[in-house]
N, CA, C and O atoms as a GROMACS GRO file, in nm:
protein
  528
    1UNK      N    1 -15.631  -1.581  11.439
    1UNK     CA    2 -15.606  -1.572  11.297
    1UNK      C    3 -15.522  -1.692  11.255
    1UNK      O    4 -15.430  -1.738  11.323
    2UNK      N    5 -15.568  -1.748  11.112
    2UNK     CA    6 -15.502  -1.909  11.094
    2UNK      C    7 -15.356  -1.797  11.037
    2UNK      O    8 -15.346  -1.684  10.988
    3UNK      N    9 -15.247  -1.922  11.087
    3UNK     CA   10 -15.099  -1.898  10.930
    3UNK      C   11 -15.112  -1.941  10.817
    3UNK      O   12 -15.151  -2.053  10.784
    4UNK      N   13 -15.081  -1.855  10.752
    4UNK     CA   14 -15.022  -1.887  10.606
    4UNK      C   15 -14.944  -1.962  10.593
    4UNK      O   16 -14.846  -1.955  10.668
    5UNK      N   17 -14.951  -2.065  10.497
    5UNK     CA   18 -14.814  -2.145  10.474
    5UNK      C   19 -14.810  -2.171  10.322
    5UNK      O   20 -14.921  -2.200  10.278
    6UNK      N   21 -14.724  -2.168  10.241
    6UNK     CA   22 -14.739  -2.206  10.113
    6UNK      C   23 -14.609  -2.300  10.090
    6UNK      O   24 -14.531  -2.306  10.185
    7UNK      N   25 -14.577  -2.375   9.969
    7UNK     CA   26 -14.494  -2.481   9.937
    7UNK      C   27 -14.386  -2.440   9.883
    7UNK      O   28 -14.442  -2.381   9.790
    8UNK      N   29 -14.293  -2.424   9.866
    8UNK     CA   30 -14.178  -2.374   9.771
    8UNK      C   31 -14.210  -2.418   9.638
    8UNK      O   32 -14.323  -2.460   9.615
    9UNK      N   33 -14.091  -2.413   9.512
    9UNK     CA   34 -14.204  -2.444   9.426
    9UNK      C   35 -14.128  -2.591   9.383
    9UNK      O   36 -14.166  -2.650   9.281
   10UNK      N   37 -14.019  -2.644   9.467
   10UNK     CA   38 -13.976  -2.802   9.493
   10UNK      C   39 -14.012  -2.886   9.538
   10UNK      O   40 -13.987  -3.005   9.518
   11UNK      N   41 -14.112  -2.808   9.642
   11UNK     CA   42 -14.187  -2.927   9.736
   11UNK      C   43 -14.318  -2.921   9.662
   11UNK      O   44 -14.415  -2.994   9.685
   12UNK      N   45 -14.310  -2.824   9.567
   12UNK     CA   46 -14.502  -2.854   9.544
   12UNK      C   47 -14.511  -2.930   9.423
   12UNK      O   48 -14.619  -2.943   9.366
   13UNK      N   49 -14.343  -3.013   9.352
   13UNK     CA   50 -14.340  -3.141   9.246
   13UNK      C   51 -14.366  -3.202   9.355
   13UNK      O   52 -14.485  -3.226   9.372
   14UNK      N   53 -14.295  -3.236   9.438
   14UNK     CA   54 -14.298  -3.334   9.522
   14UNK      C   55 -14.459  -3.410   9.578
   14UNK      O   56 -14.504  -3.523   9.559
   15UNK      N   57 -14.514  -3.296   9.649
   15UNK     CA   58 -14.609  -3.276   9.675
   15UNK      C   59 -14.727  -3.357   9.585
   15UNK      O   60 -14.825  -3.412   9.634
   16UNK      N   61 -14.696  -3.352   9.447
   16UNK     CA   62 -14.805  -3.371   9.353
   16UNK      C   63 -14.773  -3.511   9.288
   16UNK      O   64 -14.816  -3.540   9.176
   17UNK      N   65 -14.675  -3.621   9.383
   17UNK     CA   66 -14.704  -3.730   9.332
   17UNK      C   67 -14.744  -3.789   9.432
   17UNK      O   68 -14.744  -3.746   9.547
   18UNK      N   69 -14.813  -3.984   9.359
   18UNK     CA   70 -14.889  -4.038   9.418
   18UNK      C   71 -14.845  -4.097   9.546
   18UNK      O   72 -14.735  -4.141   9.512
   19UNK      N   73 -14.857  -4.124   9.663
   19UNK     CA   74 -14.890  -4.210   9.719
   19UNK      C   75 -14.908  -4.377   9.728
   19UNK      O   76 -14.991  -4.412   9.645
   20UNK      N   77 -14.854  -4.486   9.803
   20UNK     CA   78 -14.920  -4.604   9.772
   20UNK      C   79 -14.945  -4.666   9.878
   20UNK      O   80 -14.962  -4.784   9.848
   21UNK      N   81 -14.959  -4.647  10.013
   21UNK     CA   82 -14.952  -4.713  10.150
   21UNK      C   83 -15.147  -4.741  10.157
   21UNK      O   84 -15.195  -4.825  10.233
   22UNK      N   85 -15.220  -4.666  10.078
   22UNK     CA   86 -15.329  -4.729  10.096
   22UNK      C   87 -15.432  -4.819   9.975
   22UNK      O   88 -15.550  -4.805   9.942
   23UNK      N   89 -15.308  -4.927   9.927
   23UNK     CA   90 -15.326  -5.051   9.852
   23UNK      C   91 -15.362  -4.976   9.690
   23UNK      O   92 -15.426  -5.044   9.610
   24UNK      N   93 -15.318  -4.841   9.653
   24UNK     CA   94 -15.363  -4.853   9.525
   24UNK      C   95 -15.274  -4.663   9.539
   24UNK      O   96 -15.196  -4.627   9.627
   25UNK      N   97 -15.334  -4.566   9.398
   25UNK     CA   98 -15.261  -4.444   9.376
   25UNK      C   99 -15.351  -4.345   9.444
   25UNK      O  100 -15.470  -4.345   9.412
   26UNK      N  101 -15.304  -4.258   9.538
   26UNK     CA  102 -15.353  -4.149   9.622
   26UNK      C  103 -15.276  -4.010   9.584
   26UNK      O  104 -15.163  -3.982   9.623
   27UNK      N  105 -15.333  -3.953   9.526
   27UNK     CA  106 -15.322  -3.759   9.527
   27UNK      C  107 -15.335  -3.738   9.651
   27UNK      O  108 -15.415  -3.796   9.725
   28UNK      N  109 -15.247  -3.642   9.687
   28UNK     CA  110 -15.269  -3.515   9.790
   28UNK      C  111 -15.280  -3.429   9.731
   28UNK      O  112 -15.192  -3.370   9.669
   29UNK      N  113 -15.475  -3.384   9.744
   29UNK     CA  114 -15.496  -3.260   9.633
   29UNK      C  115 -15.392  -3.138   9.720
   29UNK      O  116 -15.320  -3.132   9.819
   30UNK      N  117 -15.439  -3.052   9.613
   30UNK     CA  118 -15.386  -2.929   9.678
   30UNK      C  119 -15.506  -2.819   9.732
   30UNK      O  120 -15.615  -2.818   9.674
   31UNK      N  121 -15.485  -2.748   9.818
   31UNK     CA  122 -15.563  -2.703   9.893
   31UNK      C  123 -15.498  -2.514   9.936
   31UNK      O  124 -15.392  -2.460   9.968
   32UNK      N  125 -15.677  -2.467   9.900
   32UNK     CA  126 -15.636  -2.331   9.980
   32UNK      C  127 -15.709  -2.299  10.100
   32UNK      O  128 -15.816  -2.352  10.067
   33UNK      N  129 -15.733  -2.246  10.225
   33UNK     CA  130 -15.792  -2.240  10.329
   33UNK      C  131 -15.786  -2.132  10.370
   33UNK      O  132 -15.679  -2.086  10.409
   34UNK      N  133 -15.921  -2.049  10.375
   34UNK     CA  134 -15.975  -1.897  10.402
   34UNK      C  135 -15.977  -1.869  10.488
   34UNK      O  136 -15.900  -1.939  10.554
   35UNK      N  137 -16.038  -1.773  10.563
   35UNK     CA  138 -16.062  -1.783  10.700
   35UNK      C  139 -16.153  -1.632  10.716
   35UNK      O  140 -16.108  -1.520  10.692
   36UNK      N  141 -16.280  -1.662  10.759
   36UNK     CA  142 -16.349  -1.496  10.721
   36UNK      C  143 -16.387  -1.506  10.890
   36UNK      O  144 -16.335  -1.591  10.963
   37UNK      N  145 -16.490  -1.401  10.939
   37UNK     CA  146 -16.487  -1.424  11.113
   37UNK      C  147 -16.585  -1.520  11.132
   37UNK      O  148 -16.607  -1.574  11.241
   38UNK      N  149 -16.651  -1.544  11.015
   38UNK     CA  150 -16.760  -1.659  11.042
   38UNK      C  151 -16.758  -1.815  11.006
   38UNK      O  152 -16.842  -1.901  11.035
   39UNK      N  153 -16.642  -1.827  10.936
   39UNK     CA  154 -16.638  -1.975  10.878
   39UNK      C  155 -16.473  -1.970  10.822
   39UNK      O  156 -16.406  -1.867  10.816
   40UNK      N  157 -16.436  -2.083  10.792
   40UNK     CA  158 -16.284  -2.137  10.753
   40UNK      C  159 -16.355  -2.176  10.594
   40UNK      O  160 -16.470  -2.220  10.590
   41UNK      N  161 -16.282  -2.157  10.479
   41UNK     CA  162 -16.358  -2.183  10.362
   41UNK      C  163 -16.240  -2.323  10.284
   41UNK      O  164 -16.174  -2.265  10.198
   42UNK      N  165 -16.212  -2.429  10.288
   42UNK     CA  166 -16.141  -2.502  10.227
   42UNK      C  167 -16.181  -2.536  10.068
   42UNK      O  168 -16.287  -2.586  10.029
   43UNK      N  169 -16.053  -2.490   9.977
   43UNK     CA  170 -16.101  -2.529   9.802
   43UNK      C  171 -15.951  -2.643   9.818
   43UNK      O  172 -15.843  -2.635   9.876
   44UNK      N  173 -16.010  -2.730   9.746
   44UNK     CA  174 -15.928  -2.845   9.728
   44UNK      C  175 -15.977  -2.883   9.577
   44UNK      O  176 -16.092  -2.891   9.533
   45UNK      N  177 -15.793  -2.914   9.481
   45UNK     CA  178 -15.817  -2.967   9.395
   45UNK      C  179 -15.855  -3.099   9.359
   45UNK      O  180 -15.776  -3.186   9.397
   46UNK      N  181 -15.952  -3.136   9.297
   46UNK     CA  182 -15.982  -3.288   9.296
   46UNK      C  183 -16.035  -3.311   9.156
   46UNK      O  184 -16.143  -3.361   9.126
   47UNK      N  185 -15.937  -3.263   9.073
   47UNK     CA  186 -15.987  -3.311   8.882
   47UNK      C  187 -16.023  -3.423   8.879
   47UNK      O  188 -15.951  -3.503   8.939
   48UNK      N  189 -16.146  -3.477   8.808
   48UNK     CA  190 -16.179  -3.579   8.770
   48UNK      C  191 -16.275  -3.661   8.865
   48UNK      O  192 -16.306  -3.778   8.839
   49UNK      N  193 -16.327  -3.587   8.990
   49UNK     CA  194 -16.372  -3.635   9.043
   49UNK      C  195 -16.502  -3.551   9.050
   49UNK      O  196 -16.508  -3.430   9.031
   50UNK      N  197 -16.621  -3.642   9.084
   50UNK     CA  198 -16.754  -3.590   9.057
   50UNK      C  199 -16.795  -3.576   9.189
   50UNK      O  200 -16.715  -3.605   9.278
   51UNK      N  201 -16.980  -3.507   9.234
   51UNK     CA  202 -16.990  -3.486   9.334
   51UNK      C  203 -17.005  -3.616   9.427
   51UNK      O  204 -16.968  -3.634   9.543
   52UNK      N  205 -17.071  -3.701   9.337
   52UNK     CA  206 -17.081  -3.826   9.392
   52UNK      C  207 -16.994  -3.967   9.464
   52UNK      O  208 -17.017  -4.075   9.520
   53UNK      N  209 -16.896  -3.892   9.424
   53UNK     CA  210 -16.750  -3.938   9.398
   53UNK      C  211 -16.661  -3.926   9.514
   53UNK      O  212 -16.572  -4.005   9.546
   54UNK      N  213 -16.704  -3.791   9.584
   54UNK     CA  214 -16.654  -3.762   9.747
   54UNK      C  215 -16.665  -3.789   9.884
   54UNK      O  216 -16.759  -3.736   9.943
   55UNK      N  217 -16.603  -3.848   9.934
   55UNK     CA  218 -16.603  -3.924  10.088
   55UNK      C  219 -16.571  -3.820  10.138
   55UNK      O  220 -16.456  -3.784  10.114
   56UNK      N  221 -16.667  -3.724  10.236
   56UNK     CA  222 -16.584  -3.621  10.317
   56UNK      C  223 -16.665  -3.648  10.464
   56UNK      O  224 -16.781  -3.619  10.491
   57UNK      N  225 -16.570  -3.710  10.542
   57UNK     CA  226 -16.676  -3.708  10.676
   57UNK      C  227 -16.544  -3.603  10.823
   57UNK      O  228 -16.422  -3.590  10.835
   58UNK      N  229 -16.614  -3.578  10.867
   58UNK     CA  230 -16.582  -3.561  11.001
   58UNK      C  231 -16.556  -3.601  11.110
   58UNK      O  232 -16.637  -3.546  11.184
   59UNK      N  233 -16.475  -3.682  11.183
   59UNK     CA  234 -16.506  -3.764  11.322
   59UNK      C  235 -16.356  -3.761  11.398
   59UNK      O  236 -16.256  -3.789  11.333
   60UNK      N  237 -16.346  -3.726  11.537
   60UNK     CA  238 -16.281  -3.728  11.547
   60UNK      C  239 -16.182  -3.632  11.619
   60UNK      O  240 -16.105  -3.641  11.715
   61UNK      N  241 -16.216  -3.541  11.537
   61UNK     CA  242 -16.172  -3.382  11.533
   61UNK      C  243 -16.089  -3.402  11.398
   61UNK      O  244 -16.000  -3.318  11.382
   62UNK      N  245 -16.099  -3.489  11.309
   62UNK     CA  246 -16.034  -3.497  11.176
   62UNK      C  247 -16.130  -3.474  11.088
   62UNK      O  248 -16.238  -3.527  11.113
   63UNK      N  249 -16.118  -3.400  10.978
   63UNK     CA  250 -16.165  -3.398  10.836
   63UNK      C  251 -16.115  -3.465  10.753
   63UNK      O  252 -16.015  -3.415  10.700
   64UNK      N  253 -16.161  -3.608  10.702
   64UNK     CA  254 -16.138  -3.677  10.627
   64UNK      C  255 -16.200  -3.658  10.477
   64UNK      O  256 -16.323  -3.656  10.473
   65UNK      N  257 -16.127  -3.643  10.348
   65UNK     CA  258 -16.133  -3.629  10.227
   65UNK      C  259 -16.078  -3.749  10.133
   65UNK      O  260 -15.960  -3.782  10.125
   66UNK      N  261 -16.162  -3.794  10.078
   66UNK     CA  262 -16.162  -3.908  10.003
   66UNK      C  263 -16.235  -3.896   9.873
   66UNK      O  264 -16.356  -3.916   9.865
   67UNK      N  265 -16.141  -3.856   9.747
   67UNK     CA  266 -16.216  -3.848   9.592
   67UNK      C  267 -16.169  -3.920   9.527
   67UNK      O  268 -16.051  -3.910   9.494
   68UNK      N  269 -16.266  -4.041   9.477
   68UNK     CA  270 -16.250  -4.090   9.362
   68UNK      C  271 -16.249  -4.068   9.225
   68UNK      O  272 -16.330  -4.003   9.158
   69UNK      N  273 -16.131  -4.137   9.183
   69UNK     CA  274 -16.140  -4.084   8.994
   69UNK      C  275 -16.179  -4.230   8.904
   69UNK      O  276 -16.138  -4.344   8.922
   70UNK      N  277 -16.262  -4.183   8.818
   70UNK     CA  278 -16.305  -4.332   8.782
   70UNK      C  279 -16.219  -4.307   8.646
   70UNK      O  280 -16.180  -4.201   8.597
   71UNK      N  281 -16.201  -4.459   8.597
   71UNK     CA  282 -16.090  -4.440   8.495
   71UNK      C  283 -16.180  -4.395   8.371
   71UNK      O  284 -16.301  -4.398   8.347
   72UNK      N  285 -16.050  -4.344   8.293
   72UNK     CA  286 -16.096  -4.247   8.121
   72UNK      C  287 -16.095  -4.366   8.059
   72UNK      O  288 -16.196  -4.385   7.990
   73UNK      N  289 -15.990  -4.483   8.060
   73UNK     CA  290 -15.918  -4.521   7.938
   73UNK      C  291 -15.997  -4.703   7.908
   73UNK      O  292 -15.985  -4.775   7.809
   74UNK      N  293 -16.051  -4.720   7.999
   74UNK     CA  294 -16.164  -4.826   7.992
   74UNK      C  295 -16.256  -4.846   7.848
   74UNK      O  296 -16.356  -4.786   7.811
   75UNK      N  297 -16.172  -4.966   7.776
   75UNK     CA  298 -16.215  -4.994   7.653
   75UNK      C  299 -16.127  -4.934   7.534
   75UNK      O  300 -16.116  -4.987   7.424
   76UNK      N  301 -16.074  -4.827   7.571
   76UNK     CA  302 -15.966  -4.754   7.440
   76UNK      C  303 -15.845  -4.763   7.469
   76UNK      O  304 -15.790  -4.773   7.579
   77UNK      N  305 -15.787  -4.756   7.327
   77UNK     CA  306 -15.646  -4.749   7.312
   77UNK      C  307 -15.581  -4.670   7.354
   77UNK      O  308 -15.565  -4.585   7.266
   78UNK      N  309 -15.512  -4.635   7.473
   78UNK     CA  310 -15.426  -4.526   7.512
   78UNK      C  311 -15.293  -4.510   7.429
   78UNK      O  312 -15.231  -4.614   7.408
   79UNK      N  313 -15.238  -4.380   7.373
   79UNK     CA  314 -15.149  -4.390   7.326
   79UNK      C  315 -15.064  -4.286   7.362
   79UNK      O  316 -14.950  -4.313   7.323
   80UNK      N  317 -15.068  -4.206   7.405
   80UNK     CA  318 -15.025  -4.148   7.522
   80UNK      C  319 -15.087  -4.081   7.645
   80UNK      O  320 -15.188  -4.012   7.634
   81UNK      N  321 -15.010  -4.108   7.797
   81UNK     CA  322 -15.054  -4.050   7.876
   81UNK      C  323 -14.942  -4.043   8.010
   81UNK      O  324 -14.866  -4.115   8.076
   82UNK      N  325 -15.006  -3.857   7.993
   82UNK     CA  326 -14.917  -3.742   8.095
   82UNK      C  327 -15.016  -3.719   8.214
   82UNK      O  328 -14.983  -3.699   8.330
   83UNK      N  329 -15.109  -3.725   8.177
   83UNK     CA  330 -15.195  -3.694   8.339
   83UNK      C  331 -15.222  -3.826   8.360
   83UNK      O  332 -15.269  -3.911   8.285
   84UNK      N  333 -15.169  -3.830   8.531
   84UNK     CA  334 -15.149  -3.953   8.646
   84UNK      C  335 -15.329  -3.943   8.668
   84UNK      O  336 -15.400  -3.844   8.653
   85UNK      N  337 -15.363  -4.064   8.704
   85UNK     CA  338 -15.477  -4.115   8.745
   85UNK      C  339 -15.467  -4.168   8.856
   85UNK      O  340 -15.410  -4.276   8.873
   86UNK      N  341 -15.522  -4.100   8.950
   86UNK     CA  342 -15.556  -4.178   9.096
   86UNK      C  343 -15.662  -4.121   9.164
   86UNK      O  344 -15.719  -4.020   9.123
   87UNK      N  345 -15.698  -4.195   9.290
   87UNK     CA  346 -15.800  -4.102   9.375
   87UNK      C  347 -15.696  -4.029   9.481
   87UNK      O  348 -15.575  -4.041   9.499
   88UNK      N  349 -15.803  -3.943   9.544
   88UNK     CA  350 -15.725  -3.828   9.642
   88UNK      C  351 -15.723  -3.889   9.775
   88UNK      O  352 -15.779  -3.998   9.782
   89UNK      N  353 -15.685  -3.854   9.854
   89UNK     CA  354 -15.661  -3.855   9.994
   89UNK      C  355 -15.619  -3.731  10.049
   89UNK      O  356 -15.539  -3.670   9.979
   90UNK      N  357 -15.656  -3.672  10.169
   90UNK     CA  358 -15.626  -3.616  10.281
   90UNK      C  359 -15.696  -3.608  10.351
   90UNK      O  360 -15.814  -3.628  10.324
   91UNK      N  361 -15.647  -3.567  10.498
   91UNK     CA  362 -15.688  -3.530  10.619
   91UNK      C  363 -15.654  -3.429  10.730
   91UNK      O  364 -15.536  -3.423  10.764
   92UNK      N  365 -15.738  -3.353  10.786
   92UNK     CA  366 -15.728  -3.234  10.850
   92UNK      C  367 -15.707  -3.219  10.949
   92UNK      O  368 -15.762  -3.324  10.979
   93UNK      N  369 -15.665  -3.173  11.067
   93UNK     CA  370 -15.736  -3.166  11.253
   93UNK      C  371 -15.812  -3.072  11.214
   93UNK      O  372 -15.785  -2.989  11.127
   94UNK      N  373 -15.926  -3.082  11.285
   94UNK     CA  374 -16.010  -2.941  11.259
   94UNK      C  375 -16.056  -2.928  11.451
   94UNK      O  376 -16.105  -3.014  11.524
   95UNK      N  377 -16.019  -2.802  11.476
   95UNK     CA  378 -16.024  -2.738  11.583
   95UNK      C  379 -16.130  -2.775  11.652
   95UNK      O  380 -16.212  -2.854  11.605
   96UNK      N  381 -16.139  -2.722  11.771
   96UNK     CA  382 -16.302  -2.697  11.867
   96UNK      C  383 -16.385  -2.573  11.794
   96UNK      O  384 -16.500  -2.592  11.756
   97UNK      N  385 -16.331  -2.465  11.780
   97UNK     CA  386 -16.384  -2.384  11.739
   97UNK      C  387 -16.477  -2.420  11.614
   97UNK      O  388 -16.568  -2.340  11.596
   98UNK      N  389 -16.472  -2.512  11.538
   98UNK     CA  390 -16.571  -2.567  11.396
   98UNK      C  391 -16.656  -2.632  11.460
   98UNK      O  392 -16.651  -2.721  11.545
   99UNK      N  393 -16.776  -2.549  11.381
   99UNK     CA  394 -16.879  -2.651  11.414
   99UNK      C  395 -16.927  -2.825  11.376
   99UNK      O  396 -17.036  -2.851  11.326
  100UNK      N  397 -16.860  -2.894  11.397
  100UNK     CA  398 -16.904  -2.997  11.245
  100UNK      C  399 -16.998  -3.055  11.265
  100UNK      O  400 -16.998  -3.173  11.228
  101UNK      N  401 -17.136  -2.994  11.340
  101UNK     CA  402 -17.266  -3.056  11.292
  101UNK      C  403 -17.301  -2.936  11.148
  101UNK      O  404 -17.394  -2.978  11.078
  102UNK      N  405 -17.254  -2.831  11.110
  102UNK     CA  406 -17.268  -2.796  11.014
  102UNK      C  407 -17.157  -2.705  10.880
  102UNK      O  408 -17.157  -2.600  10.816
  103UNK      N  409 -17.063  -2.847  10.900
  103UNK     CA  410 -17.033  -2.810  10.746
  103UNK      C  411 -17.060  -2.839  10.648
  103UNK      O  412 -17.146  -2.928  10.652
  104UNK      N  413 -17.033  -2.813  10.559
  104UNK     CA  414 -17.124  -2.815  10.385
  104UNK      C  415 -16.988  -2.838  10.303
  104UNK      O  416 -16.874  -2.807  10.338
  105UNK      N  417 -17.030  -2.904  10.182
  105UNK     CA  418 -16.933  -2.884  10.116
  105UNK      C  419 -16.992  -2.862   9.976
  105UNK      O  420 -17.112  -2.838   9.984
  106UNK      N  421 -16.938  -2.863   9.834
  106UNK     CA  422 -16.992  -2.900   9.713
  106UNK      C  423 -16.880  -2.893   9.625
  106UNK      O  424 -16.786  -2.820   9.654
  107UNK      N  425 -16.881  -2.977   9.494
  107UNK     CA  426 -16.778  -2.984   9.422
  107UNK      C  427 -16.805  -2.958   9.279
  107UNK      O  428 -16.904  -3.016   9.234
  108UNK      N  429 -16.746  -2.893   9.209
  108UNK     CA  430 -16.775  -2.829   9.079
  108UNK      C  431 -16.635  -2.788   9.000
  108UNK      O  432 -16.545  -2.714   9.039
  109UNK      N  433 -16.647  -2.863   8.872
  109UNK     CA  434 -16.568  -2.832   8.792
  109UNK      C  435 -16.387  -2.866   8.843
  109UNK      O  436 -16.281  -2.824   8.796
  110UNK      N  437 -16.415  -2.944   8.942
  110UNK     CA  438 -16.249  -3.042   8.977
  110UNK      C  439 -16.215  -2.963   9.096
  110UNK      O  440 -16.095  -2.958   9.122
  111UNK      N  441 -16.336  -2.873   9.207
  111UNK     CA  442 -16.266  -2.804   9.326
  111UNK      C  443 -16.372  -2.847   9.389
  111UNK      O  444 -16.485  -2.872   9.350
  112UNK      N  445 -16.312  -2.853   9.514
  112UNK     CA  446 -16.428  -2.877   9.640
  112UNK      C  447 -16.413  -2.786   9.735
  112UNK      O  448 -16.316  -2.763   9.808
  113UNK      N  449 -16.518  -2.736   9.726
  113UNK     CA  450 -16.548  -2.574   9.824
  113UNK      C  451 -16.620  -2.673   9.978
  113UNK      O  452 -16.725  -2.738   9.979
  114UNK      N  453 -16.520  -2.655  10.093
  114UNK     CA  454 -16.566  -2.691  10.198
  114UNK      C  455 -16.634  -2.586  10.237
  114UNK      O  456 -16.672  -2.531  10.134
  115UNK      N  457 -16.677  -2.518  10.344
  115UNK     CA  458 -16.716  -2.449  10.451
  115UNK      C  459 -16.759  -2.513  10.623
  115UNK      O  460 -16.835  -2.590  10.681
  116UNK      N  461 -16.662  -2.430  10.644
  116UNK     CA  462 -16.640  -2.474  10.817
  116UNK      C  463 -16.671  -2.394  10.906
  116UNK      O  464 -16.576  -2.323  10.937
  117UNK      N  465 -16.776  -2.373  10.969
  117UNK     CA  466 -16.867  -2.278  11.059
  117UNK      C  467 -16.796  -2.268  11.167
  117UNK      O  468 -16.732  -2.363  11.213
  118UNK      N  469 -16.800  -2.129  11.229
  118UNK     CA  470 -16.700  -2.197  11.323
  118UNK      C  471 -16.847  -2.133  11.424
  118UNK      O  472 -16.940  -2.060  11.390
  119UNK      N  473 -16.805  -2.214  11.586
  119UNK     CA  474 -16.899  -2.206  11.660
  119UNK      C  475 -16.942  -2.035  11.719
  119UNK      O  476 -16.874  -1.937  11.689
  120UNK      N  477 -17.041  -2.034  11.788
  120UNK     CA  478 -17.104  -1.899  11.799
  120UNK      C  479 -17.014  -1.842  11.887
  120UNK      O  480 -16.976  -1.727  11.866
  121UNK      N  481 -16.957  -1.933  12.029
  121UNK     CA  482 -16.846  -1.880  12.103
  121UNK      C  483 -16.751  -1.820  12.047
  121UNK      O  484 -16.714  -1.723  12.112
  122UNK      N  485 -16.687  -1.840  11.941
  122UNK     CA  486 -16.558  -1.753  11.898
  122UNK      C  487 -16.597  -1.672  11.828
  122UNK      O  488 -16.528  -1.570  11.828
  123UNK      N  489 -16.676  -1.673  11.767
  123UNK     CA  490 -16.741  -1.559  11.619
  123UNK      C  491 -16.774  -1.415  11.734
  123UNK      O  492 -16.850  -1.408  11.830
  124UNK      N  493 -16.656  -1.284  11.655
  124UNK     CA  494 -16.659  -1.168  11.734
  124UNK      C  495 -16.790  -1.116  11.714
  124UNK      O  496 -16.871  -1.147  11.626
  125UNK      N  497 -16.804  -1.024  11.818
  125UNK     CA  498 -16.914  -0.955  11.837
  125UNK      C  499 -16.900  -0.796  11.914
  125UNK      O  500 -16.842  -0.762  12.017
  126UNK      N  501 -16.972  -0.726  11.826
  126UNK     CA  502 -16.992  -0.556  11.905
  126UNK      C  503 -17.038  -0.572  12.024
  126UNK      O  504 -17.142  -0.634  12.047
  127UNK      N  505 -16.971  -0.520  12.109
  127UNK     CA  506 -17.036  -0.476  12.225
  127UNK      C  507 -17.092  -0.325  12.274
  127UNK      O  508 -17.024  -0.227  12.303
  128UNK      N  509 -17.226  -0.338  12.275
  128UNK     CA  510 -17.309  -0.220  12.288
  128UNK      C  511 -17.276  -0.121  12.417
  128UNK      O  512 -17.328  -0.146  12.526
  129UNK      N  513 -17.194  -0.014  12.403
  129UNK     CA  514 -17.146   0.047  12.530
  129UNK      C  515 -17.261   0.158  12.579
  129UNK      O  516 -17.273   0.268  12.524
  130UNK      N  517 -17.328   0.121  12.667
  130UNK     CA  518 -17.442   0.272  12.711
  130UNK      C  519 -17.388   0.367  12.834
  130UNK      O  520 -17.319   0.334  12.930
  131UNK      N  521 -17.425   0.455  12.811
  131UNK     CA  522 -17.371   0.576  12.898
  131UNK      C  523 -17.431   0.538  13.030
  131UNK      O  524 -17.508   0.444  13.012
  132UNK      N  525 -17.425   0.574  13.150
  132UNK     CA  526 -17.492   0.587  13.246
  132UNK      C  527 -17.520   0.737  13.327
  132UNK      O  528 -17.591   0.740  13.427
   0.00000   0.00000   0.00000
C-alpha cells in the first residue's frame, strides 16, 4: 500500500513557485496519486497546457513530465498580470512493480490523468481452495 503524504499549507506557497536551473520558468505541478489493486492513477495540475503540449516519457525507472505553456500575451497589451506563466517540470521513481510498456496518459481541461499498470506479479489474486 503507497503513503499518503500531503503539504502543509506553507509548503504548498512554496511549492507553487517557479523554478530556474533549467534555463527558463518551471512549475512543479501539483499532483494526486491513487492507488487501486490494478494500477497507480497520477492527476497532475498542468493549466494551460494542451495535449500536444506534454513530454511524458519513461526511462530509467523515472517518469519524466514535461508541459508546455505557450504564451497568452503575444501581440497584446498586458495590463495586469497575477497568473505566473511557465512550463511544468517533474519527475517520478516509478517502481518494478509498473508496467511501463503500458502506461497511458491523457490531458483535459489543465489535468493529466496518468495510469500506471502495475505488473501481473503483484496484482492480488483469489486463490481457489478445493476440498480433498
Amino acid at each position: 500500500m503507497a503513503n499518503v503524504s500531503t503539504l502543509p499549507p506553507k509548503d504548498r506557497a512554496e511549492a507553487a513557485r517557479p523554478e530556474t536551473t533549467r534555463g527558463g520558468f518551471y512549475f512543479a505541478p501539483r499532483v494526486d496519486i491513487l492507488e487501486s489493486e490494478t494500477e497507480l492513477t497520477l492527476f497532475a495540475e498542468v493549466p494551460g497546457v494542451k495535449p500536444e503540449d506534454v513530454n511524458l516519457r519513461c526511462e530509467n525507472g523515472e517518469l519524466v513530465l514535461l508541459g508546455r505553456v505557450r504564451p497568452r500575451t503575444q501581440g497584446k497589451n498586458l495590463l495586469l498580470q497575477e497568473y505566473g506563466e511557465g512550463n511544468f517540470y517533474r519527475a517520478f521513481a516509478i517502481h518494478e512493480s509498473i508496467d511501463a510498456g503500458r502506461i497511458s496518459a491523457e490531458c483535459k481541461n489543465g489535468v493529466l490523468t496518468v495510469h500506471l499498470p502495475k505488473v501481473e506479479a503483484v496484482k492480488p489474486r483469489q486463490i481457489k481452495v478445493s476440498g480433498a
